[in-house]
C-alpha positions in Angstrom: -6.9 15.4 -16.3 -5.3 18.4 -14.6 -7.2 21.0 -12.2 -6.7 24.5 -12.7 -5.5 26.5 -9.6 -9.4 27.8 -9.4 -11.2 24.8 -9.9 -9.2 24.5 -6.5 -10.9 27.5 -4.8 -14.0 26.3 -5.3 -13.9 22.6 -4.9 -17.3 21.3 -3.5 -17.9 17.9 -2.7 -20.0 16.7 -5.6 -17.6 18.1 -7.6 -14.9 16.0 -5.6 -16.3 12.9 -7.3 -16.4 13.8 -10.6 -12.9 15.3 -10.5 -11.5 11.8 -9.0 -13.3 10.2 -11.6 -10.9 12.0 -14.1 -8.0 11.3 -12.0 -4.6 7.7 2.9 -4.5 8.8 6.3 -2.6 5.4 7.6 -4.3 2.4 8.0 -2.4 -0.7 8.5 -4.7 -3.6 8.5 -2.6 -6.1 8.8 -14.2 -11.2 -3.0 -13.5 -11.6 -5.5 -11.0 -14.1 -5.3 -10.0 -15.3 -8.1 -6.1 -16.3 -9.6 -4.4 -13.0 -10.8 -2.1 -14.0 -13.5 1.4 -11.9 -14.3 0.0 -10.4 -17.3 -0.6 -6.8 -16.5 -2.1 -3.4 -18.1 1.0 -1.7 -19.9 0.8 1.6 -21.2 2.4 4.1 -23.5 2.6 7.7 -23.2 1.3 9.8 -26.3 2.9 13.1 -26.9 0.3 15.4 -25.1 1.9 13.2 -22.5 -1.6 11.1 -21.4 -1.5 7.3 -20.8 -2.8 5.2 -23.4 -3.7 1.6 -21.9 -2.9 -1.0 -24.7 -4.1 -4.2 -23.1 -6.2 -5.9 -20.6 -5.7 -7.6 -17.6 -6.5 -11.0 -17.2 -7.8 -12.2 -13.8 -8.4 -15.8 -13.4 -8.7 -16.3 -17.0 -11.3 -13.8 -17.4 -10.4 -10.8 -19.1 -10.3 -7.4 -17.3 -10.9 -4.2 -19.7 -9.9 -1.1 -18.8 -13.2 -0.1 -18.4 -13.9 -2.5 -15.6 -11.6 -0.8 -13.8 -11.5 3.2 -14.8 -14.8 3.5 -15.1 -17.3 6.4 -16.2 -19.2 6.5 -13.0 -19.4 9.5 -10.5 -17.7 7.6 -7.7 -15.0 5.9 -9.9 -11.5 7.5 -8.7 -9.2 4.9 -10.3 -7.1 6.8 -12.9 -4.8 4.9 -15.8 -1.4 5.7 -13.9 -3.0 2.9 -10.9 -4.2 0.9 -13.9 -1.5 0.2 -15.3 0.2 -1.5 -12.1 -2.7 -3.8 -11.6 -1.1 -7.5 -12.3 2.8 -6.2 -12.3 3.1 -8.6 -9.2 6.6 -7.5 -8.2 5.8 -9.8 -5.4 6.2 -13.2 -7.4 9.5 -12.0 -9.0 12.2 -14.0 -7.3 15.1 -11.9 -8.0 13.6 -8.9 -7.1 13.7 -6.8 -3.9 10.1 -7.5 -3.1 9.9 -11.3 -4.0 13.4 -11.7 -2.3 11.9 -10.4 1.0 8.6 -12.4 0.5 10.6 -15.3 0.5 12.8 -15.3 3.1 9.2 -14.5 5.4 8.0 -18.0 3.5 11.7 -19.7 4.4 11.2 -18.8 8.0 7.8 -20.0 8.3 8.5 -23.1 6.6 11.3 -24.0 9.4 9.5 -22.9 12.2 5.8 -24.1 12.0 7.0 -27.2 9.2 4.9 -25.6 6.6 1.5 -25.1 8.4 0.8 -22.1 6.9 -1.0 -22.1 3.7 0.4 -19.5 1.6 -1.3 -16.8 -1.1 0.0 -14.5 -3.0 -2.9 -14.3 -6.4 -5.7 -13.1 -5.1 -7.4 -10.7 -7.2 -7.2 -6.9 -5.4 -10.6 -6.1 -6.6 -12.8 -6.6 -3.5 -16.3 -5.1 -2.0 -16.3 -2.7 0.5 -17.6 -5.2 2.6 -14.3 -7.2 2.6 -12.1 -4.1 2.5 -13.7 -2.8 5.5 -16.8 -4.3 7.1 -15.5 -7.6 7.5 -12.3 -6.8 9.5 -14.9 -4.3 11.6 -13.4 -0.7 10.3 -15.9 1.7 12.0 -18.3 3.1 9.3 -17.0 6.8 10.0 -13.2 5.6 9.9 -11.1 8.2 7.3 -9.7 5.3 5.4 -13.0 4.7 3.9 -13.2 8.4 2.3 -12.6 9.0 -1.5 -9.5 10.6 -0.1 -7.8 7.5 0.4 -9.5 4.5 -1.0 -9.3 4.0 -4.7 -12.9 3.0 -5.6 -13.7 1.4 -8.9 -17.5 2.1 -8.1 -19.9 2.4 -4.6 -19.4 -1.3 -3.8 -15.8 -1.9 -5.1 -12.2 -1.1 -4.1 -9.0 -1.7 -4.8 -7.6 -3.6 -1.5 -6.4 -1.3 0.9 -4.7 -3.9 3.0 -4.3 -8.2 1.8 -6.7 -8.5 5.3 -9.4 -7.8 2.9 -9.3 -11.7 2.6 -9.2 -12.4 5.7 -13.0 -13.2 6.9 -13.3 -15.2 3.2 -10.3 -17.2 4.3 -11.5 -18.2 7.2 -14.6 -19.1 6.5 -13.1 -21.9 3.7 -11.6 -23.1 6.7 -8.2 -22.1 6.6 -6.5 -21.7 10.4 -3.1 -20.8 9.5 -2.5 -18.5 6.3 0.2 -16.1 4.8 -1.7 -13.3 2.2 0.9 -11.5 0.3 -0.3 -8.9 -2.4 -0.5 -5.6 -3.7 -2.2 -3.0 -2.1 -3.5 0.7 -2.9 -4.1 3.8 -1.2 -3.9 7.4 -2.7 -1.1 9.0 -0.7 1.6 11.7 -0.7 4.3 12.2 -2.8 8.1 11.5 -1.4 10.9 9.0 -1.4 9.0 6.9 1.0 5.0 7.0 0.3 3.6 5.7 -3.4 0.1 5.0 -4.7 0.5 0.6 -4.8 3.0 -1.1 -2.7 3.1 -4.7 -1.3 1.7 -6.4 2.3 1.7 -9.3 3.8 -0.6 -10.4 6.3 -0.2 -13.7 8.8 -2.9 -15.2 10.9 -3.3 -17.8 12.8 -6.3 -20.0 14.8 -6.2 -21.5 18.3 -8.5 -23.9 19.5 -9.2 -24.3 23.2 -7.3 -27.7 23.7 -4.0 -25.3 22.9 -4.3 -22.8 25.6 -5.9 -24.6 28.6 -2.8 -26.4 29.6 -0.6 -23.8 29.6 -2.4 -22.5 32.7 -3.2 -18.9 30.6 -6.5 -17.8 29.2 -6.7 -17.7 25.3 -6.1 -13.9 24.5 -2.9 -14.1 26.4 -1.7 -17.4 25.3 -1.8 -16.1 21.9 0.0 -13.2 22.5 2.5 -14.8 24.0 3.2 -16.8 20.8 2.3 -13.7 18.6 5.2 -12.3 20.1 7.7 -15.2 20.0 6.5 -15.9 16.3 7.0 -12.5 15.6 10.6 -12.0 17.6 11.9 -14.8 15.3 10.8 -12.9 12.5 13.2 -9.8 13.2 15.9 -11.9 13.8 15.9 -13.8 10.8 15.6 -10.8 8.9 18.1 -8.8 10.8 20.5 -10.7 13.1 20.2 -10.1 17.0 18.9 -6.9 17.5 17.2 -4.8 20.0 13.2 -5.1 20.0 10.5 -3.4 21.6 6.6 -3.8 21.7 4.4 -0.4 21.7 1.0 -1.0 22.5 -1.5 0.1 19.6 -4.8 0.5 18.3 -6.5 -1.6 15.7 -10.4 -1.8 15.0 -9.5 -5.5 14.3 -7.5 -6.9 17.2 -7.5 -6.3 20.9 -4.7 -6.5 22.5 -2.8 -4.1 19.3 1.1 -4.0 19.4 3.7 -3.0 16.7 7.4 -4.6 17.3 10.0 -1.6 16.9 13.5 -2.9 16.4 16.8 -0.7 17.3 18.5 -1.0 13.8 21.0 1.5 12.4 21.3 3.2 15.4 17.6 4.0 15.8 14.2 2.7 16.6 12.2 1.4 13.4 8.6 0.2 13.3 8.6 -3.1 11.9 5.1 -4.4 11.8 1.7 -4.2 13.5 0.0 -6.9 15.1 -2.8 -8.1 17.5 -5.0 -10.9 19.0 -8.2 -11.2 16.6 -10.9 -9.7 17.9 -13.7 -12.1 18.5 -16.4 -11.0 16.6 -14.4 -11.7 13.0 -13.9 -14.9 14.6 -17.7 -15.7 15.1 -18.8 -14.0 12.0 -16.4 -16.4 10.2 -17.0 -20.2 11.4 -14.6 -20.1 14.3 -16.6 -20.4 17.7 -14.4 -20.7 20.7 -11.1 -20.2 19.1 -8.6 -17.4 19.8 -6.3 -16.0 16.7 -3.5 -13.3 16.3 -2.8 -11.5 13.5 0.0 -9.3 12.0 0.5 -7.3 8.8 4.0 -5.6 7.6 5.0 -3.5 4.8 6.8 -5.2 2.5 8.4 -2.2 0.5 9.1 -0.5 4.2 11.7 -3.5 5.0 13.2 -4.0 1.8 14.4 -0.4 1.6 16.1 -0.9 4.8 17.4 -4.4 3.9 18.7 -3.3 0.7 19.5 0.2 1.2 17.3 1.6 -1.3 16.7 5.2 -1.0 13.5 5.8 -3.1 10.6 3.9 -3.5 10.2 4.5 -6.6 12.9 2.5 -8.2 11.1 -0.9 -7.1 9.0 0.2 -10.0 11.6 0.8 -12.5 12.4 -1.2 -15.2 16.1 0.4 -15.7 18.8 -2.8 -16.0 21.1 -1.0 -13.5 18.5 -1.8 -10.7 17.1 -5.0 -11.7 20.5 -6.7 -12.6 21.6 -6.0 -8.9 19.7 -8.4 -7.2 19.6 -12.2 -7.2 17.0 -14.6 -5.9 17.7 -16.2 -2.4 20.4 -13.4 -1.3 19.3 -11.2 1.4 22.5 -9.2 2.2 22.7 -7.4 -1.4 23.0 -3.6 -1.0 21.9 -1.4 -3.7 24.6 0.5 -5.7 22.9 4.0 -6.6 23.6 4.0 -10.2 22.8 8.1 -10.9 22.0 11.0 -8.9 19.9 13.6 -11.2 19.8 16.4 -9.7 16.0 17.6 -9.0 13.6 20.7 -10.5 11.5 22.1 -8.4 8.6 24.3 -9.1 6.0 26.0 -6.5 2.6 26.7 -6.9 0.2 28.3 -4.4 -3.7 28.9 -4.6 -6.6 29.4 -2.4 -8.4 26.1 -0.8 -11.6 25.8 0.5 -13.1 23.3 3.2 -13.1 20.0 0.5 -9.6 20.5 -0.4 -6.9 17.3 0.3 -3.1 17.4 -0.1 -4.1 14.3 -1.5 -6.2 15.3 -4.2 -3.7 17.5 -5.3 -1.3 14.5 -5.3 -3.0 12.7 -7.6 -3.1 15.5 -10.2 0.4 15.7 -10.0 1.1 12.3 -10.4 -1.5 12.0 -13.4 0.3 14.8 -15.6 3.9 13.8 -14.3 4.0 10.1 -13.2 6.8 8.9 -11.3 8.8 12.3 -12.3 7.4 13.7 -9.5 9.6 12.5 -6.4 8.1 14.9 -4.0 5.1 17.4 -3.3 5.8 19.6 0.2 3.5 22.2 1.9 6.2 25.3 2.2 3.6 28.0 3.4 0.2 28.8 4.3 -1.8 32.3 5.0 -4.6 33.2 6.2 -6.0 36.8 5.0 -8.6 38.8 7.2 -11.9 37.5 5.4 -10.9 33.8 6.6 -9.8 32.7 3.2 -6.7 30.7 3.1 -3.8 30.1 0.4 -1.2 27.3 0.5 2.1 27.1 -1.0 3.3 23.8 -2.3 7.0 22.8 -3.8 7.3 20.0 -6.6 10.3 18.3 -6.7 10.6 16.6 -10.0 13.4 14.0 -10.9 14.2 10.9 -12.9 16.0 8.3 -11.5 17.5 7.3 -15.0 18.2 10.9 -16.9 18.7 14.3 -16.6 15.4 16.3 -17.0 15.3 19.5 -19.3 14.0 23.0 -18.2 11.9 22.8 -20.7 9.8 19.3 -19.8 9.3 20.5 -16.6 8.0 23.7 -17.6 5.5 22.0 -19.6 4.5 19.5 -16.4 4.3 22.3 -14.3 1.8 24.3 -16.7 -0.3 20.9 -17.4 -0.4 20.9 -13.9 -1.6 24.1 -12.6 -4.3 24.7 -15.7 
């Protein structure tokens, strides 16, 4: 459902919910666990231009109605667009992009640690709260918990944020050494770079005491010692000899935080965070007097810098001209832009009030015009004497497969703004 350009204006919080219910700062974290099969939600689009969901999703062999996830509760904020990408799994496609790059993560582990690391890539991405954020110690006042950027199927359910949201269950069924690999959600802008689901993997780790104390180091620093060499490896597999740094960072979850930047095409590029667990996951969890490192990377962040794809919304496409491109096992394919559409763009500008999110308004654009809409940018702001204040925001729209009419935008653009 669309919000008109005053429903903006006066945009309360209680309203806030049941507006998302109709329709991220970052937070890179490196149950409901059950086996998530390929079948996903598919939909059409009806003439007035609304998704209609035709099937269910079937997790673990139980099915999953629509219902269970876009539900009609004050706090639900899941709309059919998200929906519909639960159980597409580009993940476990071997001869795509995504699966490709998984893959060659799993072939590198596999040499170096002789397959110690269990591996899990079906885990459902319906989790509590409590998994999403308590149990990897996300402060309770932390912005990534906010309606803003969490997709909440009710008050005590998400959809992931991060694959760490299985980490403390992990643990605790005694797993030391793991590799999660799913995808994740987070409502976010709207450019080449930044979509609603995308993929993560997370790697961890457990050292006991008899590892560290003869190497003469103390257990936070032997394990970031190997964190980094573990990590180090990684780059190089996946891009030759290049240049690294380490940037120390901030993480709720580990202590000491880094992220490895790598000099590639003749700049610096973030590659990953990472950290040494910090202890109290480790005690809530079954493992007393063990150390632990952890990392999480962006799957979709890496493969369109492996494989030279310019917008992330083509991972998504079903269009043969992408799909055919790729081939399973082959790292060094680059991607052959196969159109170049040229864009529409429309403006829009209204008056906001305190409870307003470029978010929010994200998310009504992508619910009338789905992955048409390849960018949403603030061009202006004003502020007028009585303190009230308008913004100006441009909408790029564009399809990656076909030229798009004057007339189709013109009709997004109203379904938009009313």
């Amino acid at each position: 459902m669309a919000l008109s350009i005053a429903q903006f204006t006066f945009f309360t919080r209680a309203a806030s919910s049941s507006f998302l219910h109709r329709t991220n700062a970052r937070f890179n974290h490196f149950t409901f666990s059950t086996p998530f099969s390929t079948a996903a939600a598919t939909c059409t689009r009806k003439k007035n231009g609304r998704l209609s969901v035709l099937s269910a999703l079937e997790l673990g062999g139980v099915k999953i109605a629509r219902d269970d996830v876009v539900r009609d509760d004050p706090t639900n904020n899941v709309p059919d667009s998200i929906f519909s990408k639960l159980g597409m799994q580009l993940h476990k496609r071997n001869q795509h992009p995504i699966g490709i790059l998984k893959n060659a993560i799993y072939e590198y582990f596999d040499a170096s640690y002789s397959t110690k690391f269990d591996k899990f890539d079906d885990l459902c991405p319906l989790v509590s709260v409590k998994q999403n954020f308590d149990d990897v110690l996300v402060p309770a006042d932390h912005i990534s918990r906010s309606y803003n950027d969490t997709y909440y199927v009710d008050s005590g359910t998400v959809l992931r944020c991060h694959t760490s949201a299985h980490q403390a269950e992990l643990l605790r069924d005694g797993h030391t050494h793991f590799l999660v690999t799913g995808d994740v959600y987070r409502r976010d802008s709207i450019d080449s770079t930044h979509y609603p689901v995308f993929h993560q993997m997370e790697g961890f780790r457990v050292f006991s005491p008899k590892e560290w104390e003869a190497s003469g180091l103390d257990g936070t620093s032997y394990a970031a010692e190997d964190l980094k060499k573990c990590l180090e490896g990684l780059a190089r597999h996946l891009f030759g000899a290049v240049e690294m740094r380490w940037i120390d960072a901030y993480f709720p979850f580990t202590n000491p935080s880094f992220e490895l930047e790598i000099y590639f095409q003749e700049k610096w590029m973030e590659v990953l965070g990472c950290g040494v667990t910090e202890q109290e996951i480790l005690r809530n969890n079954g493992q007393l007097d063990s150390v632990a490192w952890a990392f999480g990377l962006g799957l979709e962040r890496l493969a369109m810098v492996l494989f030279d794809i310019p917008d992330i919304r083509l991972f998504w496409t079903t269009d043969e001209r992408f799909t055919s491109q790729f081939t399973k096992g082959k790292m060094g394919i680059k991607f052959k832009p196969f159109s170049k559409f040229p864009p529409c763009y429309k403006d829009m500008s209204f008056w906001i009030n305190e409870s307003f999110t470029e978010n929010n308004l994200c998310e009504v654009v992508r619910g009338v015009a789905g992955d048409l809409a390849e960018e949403v940018q603030l061009i202006d702001n004003f502020t007028n004497k009585k303190g009230m204040t308008s913004h100006c925001y441009r909408i790029a729209y564009r399809s990656m497969e076909r030229s798009l009419t004057d007339e189709e935008i013109n009709e997004l653009q109203v379904r938009v703004t009313v």
